[in-house]
C-alpha positions as CSV (number, residue, x, y, z in Angstrom):
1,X,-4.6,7.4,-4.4
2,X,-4.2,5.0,-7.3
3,X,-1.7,2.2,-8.1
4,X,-1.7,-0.3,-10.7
5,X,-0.5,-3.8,-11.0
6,X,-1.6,-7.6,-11.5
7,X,-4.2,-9.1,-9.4
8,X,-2.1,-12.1,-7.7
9,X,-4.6,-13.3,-5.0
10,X,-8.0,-13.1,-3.8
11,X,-9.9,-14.3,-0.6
12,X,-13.1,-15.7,0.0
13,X,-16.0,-13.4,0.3
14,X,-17.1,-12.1,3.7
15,X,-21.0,-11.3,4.4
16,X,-22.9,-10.6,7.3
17,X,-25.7,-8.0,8.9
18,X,-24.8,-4.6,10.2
19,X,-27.2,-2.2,11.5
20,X,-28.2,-0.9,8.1
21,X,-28.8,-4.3,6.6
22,X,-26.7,-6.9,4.5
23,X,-23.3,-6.1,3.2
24,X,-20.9,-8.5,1.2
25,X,-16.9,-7.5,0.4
26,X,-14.0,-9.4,-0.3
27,X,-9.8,-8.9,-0.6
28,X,-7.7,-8.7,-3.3
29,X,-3.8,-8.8,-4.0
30,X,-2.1,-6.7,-6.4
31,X,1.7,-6.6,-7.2
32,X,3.6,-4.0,-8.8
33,X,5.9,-4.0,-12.1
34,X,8.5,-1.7,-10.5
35,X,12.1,-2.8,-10.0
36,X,11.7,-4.1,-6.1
37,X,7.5,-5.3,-6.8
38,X,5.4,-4.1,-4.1
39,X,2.2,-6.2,-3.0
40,X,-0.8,-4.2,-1.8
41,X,-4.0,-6.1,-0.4
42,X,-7.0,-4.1,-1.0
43,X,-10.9,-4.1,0.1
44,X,-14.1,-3.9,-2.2
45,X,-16.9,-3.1,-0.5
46,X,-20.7,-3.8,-1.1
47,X,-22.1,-6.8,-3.5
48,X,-23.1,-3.8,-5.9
49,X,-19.3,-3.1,-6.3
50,X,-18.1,-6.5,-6.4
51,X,-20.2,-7.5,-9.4
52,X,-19.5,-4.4,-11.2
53,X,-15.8,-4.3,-10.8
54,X,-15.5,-8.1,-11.4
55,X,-12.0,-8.5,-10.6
56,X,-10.2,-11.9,-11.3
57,X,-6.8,-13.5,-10.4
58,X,-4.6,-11.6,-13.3
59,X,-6.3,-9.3,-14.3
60,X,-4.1,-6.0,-14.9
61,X,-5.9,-3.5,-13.1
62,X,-5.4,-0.3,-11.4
63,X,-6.7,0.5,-8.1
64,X,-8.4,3.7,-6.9
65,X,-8.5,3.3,-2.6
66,X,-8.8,5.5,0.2
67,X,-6.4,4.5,3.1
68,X,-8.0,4.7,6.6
69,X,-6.8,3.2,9.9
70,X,-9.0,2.6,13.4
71,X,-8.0,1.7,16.5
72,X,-8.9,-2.0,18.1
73,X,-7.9,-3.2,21.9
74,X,-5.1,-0.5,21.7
75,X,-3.5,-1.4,18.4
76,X,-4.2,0.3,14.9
77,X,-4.7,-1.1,12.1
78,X,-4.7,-0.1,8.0
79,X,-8.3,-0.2,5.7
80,X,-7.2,0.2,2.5
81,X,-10.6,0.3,0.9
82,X,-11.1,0.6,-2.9
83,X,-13.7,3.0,-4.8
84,X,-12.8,2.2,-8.1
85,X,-11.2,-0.5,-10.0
86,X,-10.8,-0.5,-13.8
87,X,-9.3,-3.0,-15.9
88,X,-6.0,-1.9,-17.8
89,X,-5.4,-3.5,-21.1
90,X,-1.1,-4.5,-20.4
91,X,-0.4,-4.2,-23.7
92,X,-1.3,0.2,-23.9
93,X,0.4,0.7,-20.7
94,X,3.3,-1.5,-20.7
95,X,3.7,-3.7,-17.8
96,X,7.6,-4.0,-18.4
97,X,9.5,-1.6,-15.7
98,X,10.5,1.5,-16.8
99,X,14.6,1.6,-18.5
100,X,17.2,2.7,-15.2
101,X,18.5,6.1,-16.2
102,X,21.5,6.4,-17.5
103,X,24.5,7.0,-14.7
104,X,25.3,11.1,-14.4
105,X,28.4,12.4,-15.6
106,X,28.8,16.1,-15.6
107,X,30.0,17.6,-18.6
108,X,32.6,20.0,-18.6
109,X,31.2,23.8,-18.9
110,X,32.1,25.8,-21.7
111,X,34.9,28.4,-21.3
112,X,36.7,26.4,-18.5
113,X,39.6,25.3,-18.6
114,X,40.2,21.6,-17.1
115,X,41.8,21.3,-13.3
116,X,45.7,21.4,-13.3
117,X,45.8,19.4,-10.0
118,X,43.3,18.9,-7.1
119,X,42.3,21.5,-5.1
120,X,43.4,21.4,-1.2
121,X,41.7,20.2,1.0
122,X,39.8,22.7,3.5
123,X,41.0,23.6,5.9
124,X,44.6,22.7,5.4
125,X,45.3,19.5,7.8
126,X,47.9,20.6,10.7
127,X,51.6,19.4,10.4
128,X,52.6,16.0,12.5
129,X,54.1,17.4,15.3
130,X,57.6,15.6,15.9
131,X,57.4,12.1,16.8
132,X,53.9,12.1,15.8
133,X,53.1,9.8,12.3
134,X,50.0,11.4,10.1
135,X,48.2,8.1,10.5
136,X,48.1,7.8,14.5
137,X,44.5,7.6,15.4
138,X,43.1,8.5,19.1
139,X,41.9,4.6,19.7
């Protein structure tokens, strides 16, 4: 999956020893230019990855991750890990939200003529019985 958006925050690197030696990675924070902006925090993974993605605080970026989620003490939780990350110059692919779509109107189709009146409604609603007003409601 990909998405693409400015890098807003980042957090202190983590480190530490596993069972096949050292590993380094540390988060980042993108937000979307949609209409409602979306945040996303993502993973790097592996000091080899870190230097060569090199990702700072503004950067426009976008994000190639795989999502993953593992279970802990009975709760699950979301890894959203990234495998790529490539700088995006904001200028070539605008960062300015798309235009809204202008509202539908339907057009009139050709050999019709227009609607006299309204059509009735179906099915036809009974007749008030006498003493009864159209408007009574049950409650």
């Amino acid at each position: 999956m990909e998405l693409q958006g400015r890098v807003i925050a980042e957090t202190p690197e983590r480190s530490g020893t596993s069972a096949r030696g050292e590993w380094k990675a540390k988060d980042y924070v993108i937000e979307t230019h949609e209409q409602y902006p979306k945040k996303m925090v993502f993973s790097v993974f592996g000091s080899d990855r870190l230097a060569r993605f090199n990702v700072q605080v503004g950067q426009e970026v976008l994000v190639s991750f795989d999502i993953d989620a593992h279970e802990y003490n009975g709760r699950w939780f979301n890894s959203i890990r990234a495998y790529d990350v490539r700088q995006v110059d904001p200028a070539q692919y605008g960062t300015v939200p798309p235009a809204q779509p202008a509202p539908f109107t339907q057009a009139p189709v050709a050999g019709t003529a227009p609607a006299a009146q309204p059509a009735a409604p179906f099915p036809p609603a009974p007749a008030p019985a006498e003493g009864d007003s159209a408007d009574d409601l049950p409650f």
